[in-house]
PyMOL CGO cylinders between C-alpha atoms (Angstrom):
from pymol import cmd
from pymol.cgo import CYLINDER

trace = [
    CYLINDER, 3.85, 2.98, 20.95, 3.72, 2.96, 17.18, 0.3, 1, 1, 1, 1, 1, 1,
    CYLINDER, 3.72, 2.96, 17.18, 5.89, 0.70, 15.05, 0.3, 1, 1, 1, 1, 1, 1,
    CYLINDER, 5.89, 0.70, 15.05, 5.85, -0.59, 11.02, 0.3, 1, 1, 1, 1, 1, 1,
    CYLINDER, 5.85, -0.59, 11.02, 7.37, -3.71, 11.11, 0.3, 1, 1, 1, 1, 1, 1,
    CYLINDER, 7.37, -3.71, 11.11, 7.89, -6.31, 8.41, 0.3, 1, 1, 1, 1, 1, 1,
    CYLINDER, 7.89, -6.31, 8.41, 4.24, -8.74, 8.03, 0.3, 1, 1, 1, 1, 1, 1,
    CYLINDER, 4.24, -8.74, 8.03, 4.61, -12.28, 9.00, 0.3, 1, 1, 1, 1, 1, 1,
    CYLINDER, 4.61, -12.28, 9.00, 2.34, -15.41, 9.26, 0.3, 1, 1, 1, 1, 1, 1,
    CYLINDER, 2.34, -15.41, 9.26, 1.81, -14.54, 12.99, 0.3, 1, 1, 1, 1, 1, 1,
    CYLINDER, 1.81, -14.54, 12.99, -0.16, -11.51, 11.80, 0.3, 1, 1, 1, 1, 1, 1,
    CYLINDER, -0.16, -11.51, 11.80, -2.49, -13.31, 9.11, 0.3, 1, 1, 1, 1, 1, 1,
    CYLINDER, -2.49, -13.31, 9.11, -5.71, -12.95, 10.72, 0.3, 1, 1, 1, 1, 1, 1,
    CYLINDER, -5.71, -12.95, 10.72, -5.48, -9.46, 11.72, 0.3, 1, 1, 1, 1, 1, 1,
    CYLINDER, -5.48, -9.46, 11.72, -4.19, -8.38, 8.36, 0.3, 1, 1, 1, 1, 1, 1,
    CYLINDER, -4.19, -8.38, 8.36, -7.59, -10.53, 7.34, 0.3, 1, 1, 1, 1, 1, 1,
    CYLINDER, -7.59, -10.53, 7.34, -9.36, -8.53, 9.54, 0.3, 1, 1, 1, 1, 1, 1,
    CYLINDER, -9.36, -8.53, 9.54, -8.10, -5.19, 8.21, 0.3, 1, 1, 1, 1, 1, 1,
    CYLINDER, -8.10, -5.19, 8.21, -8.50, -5.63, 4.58, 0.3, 1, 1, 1, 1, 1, 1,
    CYLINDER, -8.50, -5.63, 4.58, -11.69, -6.59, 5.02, 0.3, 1, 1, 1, 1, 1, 1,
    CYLINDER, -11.69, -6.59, 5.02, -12.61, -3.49, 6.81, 0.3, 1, 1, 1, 1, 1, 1,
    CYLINDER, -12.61, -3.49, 6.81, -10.94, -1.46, 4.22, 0.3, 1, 1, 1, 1, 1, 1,
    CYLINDER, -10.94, -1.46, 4.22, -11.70, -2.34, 1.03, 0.3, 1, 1, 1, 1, 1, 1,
    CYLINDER, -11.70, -2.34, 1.03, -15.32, -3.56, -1.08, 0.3, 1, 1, 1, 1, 1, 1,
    CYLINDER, -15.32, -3.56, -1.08, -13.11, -6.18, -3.02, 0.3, 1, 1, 1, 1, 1, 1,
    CYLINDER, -13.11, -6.18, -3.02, -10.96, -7.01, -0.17, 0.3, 1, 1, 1, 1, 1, 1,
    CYLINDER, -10.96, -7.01, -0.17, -7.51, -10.24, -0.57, 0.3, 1, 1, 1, 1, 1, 1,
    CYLINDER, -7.51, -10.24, -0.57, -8.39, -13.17, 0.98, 0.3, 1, 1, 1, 1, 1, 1,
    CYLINDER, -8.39, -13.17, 0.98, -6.43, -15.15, 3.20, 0.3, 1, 1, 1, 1, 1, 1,
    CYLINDER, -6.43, -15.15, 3.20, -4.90, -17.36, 0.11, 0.3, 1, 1, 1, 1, 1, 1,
    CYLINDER, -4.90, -17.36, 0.11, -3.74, -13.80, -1.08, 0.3, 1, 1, 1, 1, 1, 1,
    CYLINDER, -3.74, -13.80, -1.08, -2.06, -12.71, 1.57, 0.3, 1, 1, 1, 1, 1, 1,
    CYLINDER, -2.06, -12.71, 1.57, -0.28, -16.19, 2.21, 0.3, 1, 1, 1, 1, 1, 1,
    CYLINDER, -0.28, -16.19, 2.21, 0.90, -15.85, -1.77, 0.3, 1, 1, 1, 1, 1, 1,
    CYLINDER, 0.90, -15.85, -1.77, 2.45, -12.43, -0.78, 0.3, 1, 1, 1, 1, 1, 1,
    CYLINDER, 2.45, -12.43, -0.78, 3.78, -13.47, 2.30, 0.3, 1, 1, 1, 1, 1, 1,
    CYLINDER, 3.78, -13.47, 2.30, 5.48, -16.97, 1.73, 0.3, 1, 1, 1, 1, 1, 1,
    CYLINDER, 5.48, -16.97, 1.73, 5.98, -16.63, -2.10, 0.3, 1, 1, 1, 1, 1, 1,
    CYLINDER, 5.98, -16.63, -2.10, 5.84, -13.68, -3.76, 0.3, 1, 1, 1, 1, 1, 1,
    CYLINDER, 5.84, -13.68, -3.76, 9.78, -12.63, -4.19, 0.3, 1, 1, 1, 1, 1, 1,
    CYLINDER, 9.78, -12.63, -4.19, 8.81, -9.41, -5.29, 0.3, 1, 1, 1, 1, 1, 1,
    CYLINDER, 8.81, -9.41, -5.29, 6.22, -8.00, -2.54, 0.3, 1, 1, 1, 1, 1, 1,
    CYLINDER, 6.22, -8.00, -2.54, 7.06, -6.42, 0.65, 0.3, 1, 1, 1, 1, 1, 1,
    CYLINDER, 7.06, -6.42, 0.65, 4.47, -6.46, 3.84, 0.3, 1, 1, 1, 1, 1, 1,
    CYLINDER, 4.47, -6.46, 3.84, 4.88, -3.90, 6.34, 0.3, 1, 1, 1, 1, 1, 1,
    CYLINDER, 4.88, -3.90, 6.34, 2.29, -3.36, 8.63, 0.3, 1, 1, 1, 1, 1, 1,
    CYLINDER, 2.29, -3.36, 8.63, 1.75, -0.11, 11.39, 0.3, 1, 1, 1, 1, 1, 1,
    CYLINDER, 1.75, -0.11, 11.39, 1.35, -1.60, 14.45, 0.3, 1, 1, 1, 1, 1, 1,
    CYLINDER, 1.35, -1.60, 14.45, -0.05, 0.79, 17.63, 0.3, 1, 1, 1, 1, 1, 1,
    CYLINDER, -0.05, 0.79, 17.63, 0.46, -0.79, 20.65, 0.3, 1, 1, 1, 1, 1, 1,
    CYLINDER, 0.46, -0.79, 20.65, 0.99, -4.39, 19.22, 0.3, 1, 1, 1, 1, 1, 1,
    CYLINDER, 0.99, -4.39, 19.22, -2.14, -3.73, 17.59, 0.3, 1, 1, 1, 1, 1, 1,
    CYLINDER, -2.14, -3.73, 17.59, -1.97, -3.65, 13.67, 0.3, 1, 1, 1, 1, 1, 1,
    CYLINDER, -1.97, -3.65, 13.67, -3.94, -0.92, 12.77, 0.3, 1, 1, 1, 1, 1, 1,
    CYLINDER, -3.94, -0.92, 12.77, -2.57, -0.20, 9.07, 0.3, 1, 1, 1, 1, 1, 1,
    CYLINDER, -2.57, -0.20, 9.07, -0.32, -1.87, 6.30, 0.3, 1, 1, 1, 1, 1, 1,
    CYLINDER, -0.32, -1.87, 6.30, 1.22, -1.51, 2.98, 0.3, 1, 1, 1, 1, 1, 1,
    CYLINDER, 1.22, -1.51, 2.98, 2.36, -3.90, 0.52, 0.3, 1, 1, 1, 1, 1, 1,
    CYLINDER, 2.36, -3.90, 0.52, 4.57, -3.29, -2.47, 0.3, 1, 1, 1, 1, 1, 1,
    CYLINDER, 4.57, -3.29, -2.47, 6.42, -5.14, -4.97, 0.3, 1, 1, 1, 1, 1, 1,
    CYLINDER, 6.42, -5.14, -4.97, 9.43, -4.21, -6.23, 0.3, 1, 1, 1, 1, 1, 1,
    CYLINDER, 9.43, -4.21, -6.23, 10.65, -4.87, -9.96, 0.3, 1, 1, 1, 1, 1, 1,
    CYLINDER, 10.65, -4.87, -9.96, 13.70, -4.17, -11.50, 0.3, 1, 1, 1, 1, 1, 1,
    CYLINDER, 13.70, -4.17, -11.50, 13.92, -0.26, -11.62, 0.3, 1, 1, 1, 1, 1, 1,
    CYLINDER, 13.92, -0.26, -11.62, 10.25, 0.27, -10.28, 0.3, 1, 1, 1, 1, 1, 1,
    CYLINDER, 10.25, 0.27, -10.28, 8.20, -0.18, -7.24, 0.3, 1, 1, 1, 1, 1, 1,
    CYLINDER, 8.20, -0.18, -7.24, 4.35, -1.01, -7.12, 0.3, 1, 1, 1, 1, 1, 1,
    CYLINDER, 4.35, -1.01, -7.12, 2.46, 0.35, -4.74, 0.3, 1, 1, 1, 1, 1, 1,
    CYLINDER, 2.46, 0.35, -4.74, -0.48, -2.52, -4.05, 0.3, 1, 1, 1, 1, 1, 1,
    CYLINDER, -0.48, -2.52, -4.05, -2.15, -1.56, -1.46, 0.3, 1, 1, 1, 1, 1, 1,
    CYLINDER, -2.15, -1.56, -1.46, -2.11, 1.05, 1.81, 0.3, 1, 1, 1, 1, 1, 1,
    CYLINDER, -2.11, 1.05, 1.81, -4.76, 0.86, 4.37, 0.3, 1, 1, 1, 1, 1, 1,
    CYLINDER, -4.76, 0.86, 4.37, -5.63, 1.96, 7.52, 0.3, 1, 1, 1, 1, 1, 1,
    CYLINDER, -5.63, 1.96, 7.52, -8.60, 0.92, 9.91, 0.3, 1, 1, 1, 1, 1, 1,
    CYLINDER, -8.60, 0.92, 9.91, -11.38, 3.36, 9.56, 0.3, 1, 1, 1, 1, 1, 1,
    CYLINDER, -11.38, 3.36, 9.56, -11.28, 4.31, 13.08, 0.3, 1, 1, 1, 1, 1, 1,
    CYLINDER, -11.28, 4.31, 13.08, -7.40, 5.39, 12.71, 0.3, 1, 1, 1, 1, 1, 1,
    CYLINDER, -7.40, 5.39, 12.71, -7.60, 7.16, 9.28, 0.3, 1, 1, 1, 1, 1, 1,
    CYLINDER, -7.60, 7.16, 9.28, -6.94, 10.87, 9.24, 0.3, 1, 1, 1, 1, 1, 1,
    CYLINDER, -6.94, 10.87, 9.24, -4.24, 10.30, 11.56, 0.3, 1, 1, 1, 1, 1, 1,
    CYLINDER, -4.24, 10.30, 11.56, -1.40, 10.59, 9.62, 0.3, 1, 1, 1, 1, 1, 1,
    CYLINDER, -1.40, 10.59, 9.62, -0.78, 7.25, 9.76, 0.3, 1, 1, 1, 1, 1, 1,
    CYLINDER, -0.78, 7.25, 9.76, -0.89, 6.33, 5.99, 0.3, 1, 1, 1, 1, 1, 1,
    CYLINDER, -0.89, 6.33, 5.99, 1.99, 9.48, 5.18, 0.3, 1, 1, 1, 1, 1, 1,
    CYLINDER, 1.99, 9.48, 5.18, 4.38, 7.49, 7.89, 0.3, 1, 1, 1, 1, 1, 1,
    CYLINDER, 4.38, 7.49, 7.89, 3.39, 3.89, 5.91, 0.3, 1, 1, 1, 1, 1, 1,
    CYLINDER, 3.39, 3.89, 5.91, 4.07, 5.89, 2.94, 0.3, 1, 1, 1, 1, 1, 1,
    CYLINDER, 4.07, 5.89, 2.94, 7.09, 7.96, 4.37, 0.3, 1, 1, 1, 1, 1, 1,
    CYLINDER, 7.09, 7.96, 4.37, 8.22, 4.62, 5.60, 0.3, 1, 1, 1, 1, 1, 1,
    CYLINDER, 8.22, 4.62, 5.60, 8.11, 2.85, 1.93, 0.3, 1, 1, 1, 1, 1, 1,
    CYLINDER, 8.11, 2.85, 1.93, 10.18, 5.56, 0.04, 0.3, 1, 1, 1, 1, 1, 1,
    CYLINDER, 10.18, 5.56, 0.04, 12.92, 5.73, 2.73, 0.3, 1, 1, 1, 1, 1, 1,
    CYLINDER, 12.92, 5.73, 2.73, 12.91, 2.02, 2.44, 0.3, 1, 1, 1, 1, 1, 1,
    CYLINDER, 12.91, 2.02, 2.44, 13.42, 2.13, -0.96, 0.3, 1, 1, 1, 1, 1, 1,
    CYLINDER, 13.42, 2.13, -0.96, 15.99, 4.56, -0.94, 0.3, 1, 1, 1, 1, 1, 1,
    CYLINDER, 15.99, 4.56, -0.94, 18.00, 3.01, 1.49, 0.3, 1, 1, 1, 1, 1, 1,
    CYLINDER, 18.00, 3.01, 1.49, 17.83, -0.50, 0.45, 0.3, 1, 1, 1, 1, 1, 1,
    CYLINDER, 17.83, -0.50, 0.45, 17.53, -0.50, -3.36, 0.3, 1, 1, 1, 1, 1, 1,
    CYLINDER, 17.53, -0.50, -3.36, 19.47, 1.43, -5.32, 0.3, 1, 1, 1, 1, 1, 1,
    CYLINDER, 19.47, 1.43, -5.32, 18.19, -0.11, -8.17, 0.3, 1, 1, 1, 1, 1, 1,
    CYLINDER, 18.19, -0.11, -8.17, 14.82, 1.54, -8.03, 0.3, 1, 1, 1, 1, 1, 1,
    CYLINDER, 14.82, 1.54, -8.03, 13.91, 4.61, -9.89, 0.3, 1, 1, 1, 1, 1, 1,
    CYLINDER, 13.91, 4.61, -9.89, 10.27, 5.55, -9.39, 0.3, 1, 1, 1, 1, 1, 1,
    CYLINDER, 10.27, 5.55, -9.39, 7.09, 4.09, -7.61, 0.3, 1, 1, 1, 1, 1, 1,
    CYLINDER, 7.09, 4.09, -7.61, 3.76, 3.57, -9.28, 0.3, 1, 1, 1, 1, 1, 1,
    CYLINDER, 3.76, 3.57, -9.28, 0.26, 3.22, -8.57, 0.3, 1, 1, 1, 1, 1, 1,
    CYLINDER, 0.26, 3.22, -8.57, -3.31, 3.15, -9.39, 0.3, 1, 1, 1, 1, 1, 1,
    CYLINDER, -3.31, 3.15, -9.39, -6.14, 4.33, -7.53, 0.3, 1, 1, 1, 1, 1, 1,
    CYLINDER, -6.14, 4.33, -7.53, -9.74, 5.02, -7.71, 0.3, 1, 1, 1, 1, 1, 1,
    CYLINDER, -9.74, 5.02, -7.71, -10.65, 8.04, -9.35, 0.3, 1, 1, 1, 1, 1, 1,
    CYLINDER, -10.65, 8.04, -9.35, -13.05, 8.34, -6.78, 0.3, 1, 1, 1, 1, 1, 1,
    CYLINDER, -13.05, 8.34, -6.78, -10.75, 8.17, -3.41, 0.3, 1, 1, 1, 1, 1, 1,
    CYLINDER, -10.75, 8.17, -3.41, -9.91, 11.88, -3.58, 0.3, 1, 1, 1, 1, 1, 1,
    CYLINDER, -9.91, 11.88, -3.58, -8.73, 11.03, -0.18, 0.3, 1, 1, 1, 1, 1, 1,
    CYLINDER, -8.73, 11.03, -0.18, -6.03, 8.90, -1.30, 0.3, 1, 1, 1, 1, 1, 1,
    CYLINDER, -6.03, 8.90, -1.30, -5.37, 11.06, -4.75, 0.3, 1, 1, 1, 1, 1, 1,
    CYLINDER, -5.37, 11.06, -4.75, -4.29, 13.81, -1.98, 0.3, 1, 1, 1, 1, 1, 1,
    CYLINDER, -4.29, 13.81, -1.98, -1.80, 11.87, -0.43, 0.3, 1, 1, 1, 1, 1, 1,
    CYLINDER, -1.80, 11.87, -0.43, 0.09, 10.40, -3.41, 0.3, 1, 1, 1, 1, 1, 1,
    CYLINDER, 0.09, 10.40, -3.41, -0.07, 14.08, -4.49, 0.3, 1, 1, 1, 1, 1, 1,
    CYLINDER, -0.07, 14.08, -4.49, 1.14, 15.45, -1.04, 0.3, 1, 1, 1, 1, 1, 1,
    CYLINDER, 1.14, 15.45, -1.04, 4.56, 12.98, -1.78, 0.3, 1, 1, 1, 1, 1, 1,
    CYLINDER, 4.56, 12.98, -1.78, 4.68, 14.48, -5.90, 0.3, 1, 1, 1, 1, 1, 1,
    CYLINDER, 4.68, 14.48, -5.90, 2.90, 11.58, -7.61, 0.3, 1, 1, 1, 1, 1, 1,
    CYLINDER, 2.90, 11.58, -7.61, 1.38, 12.80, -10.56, 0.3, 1, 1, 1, 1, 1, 1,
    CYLINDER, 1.38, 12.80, -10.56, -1.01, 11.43, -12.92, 0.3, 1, 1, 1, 1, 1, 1,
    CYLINDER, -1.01, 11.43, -12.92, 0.09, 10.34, -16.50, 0.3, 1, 1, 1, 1, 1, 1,
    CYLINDER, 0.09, 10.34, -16.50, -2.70, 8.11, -17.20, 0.3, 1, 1, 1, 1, 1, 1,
    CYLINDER, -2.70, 8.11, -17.20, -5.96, 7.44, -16.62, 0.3, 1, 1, 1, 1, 1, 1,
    CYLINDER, -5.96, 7.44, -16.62, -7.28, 3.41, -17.25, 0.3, 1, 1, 1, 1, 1, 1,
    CYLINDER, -7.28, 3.41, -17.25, -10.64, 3.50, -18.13, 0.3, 1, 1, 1, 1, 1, 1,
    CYLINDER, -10.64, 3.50, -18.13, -12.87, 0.55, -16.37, 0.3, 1, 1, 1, 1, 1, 1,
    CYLINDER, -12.87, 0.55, -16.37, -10.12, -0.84, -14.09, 0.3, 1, 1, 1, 1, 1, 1,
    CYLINDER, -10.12, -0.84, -14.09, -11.97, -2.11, -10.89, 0.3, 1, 1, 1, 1, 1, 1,
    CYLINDER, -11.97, -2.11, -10.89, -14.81, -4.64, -10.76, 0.3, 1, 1, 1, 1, 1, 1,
    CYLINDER, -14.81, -4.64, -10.76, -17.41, -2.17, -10.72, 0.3, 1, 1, 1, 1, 1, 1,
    CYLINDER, -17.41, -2.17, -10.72, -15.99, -0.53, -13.92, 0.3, 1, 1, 1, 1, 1, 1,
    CYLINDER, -15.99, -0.53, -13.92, -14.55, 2.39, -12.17, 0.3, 1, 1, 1, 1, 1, 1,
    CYLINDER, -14.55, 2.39, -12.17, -11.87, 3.83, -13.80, 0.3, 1, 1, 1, 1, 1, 1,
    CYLINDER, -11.87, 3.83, -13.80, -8.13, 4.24, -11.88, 0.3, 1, 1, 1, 1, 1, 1,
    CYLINDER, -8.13, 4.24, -11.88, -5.67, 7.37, -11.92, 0.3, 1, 1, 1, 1, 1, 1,
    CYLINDER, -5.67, 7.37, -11.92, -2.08, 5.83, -12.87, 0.3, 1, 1, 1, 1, 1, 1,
    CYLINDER, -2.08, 5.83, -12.87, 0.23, 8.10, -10.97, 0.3, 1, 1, 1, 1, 1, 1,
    CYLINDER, 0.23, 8.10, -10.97, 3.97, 7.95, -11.10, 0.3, 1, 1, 1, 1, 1, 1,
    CYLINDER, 3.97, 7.95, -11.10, 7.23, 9.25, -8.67, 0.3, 1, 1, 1, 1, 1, 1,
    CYLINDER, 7.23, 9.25, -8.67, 10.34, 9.28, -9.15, 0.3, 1, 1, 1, 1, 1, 1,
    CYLINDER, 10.34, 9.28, -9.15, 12.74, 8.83, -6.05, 0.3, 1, 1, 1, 1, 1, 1,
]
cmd.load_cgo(trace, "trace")
């Protein structure tokens, strides 16, 4: 059975255990306890398959715009679909519950034409590019929706 349901402290170490299988520069547990227990802007909502979390995404909203921080699935679920329904999933949220918010944003790798795709699949569309943005100096595509 597949379910996104709202992150809690319960699912810490598999959400652990996810970003680091997803990402070079992954959050560490301190990070995701910030997001969790303090952050009042972010939002945690993880894809769970059979009680097993297999995907998340985590957004912040503020004021009139929402943040898209990161979106990951395990490697061995990608190409699934199952980051469109986390996605899918995020913008009904946020048209449902917020009627204060306006448009989502988001940067990604120039490089993860994999992810460029999908943001593009939902009408994100570029308006920026920010040169050097990640660690290794790779630059990021800022891409912007309206909802």
């Amino acid at each position: 059975m597949l379910e996104i349901k709202k992150i809690t402290m319960e699912n810490l170490d598999d959400l652990v255990f996810l970003e680091k299988n997803c990402f070079n520069n992954p959050f560490k547990k301190d990070d995701f306890v910030y997001e969790i227990n303090d952050n009042p802007f972010s939002f945690i909502y993880g894809l769970f398959l059979d009680n097993k979390l297999i995907g998340y995404i985590d957004y912040w909203i503020t004021f009139e715009s929402s943040t898209i921080s990161k979106i990951a699935v395990l490697k061995e679920y990608q190409n699934n679909g199952y980051a469109t329904k986390l996605l899918e999933f995020m913008i009904n949220n946020l048209k449902s519950e917020n009627n204060e918010v306006h448009f989502i944003t988001l940067e990604v790798r120039i490089s993860n034409i994999k992810a460029i795709n999908l943001y593009k699949k939902f009408n994100f569309e570029i308006v920026n590019v920010k040169k050097n943005y990640y660690e290794n100096k790779e630059d990021a595509l800022y891409m912007v929706k309206g909802i």
